[in-house]
C-alpha positions in Angstrom: -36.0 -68.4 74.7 -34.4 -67.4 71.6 -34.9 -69.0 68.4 -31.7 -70.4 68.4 -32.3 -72.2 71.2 -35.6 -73.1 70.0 -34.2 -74.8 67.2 -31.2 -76.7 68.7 -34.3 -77.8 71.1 -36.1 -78.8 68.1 -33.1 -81.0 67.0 -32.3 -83.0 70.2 -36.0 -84.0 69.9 -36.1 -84.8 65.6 -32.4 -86.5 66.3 -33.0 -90.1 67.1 -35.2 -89.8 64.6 -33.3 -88.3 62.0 -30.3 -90.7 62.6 -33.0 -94.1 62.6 -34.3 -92.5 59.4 -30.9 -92.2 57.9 -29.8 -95.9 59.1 -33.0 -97.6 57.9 -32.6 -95.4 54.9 -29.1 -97.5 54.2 -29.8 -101.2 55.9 -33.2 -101.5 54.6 -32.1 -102.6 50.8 -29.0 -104.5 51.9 -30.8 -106.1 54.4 -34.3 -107.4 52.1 -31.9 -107.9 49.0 -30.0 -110.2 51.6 -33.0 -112.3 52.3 -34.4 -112.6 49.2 -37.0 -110.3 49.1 -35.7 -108.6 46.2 -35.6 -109.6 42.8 -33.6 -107.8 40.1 -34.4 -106.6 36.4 -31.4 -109.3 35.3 -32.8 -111.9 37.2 -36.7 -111.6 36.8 -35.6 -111.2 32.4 -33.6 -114.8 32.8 -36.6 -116.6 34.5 -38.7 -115.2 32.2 -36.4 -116.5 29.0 -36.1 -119.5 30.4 -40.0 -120.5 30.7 -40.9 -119.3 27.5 -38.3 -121.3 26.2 -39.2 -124.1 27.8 -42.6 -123.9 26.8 -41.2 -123.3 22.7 -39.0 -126.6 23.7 -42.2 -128.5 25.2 -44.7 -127.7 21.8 -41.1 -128.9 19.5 -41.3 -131.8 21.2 -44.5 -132.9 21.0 -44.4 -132.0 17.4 -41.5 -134.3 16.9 -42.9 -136.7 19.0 -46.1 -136.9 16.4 -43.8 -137.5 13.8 -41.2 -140.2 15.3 -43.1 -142.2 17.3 -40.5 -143.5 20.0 -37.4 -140.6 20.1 -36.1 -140.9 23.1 -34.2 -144.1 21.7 -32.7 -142.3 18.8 -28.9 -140.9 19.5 -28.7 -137.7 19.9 -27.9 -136.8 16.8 -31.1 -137.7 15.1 -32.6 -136.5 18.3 -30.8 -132.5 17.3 -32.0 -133.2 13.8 -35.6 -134.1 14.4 -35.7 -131.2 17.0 -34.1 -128.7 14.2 -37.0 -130.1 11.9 -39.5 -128.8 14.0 -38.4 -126.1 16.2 -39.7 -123.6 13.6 -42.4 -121.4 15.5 -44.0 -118.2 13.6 -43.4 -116.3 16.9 -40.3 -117.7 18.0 -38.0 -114.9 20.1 -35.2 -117.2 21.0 -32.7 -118.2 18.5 -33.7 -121.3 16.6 -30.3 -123.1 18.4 -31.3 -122.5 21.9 -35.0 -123.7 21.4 -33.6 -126.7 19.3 -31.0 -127.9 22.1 -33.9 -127.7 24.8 -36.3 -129.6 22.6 -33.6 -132.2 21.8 -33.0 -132.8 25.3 -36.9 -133.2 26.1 -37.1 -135.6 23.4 -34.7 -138.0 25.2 -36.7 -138.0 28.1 
């Protein structure tokens, strides 16, 4: 046998595989980002801005709720106000208007 027909013998046999390699290769993302089992940098960033701000929102409004006893019957602009009194935090990494707006809508709950 020559080596040329060693190889091409070589290839039939690697083939299937090479072509299952090559379609899994290409499906596999599309198919887990399809079913959810992905989840991306934009995505995972947004949940994670969203609790901490909720949890900025949750410590405002227990603040404000130390200071006004009953808030959720104020209208909600005393509600913004109040929250804009206390949605100072040392640490804060949102803007103070994003933070305010959750803790205003906490307080009428």
């Amino acid at each position: 046998m020559s080596p040329m027909q060693t190889a091409q013998s070589k290839w039939q046999a690697m083939k299937p595989m090479v072509i299952a390699l090559a379609i899994g290769l290409v499906a596999g993302p599309m198919i887990s980002s399809y079913a959810g089992w992905q989840v991306t940098s934009g995505t995972a960033r947004t949940e994670t801005r969203d609790s901490v701000l909720d949890q900025f929102a949750a410590l405002c409004a227990e603040r404000a709720r130390a200071d006004v006893a009953d808030a959720a019957k104020l209208d909600w602009a005393a509600r913004s106000e109040l929250a804009k009194k206390w949605v100072k935090a040392p640490t804060a990494p949102f803007a103070d208007l994003d933070v305010s707006a959750a803790c205003a809508q906490k307080l009428a709950v």
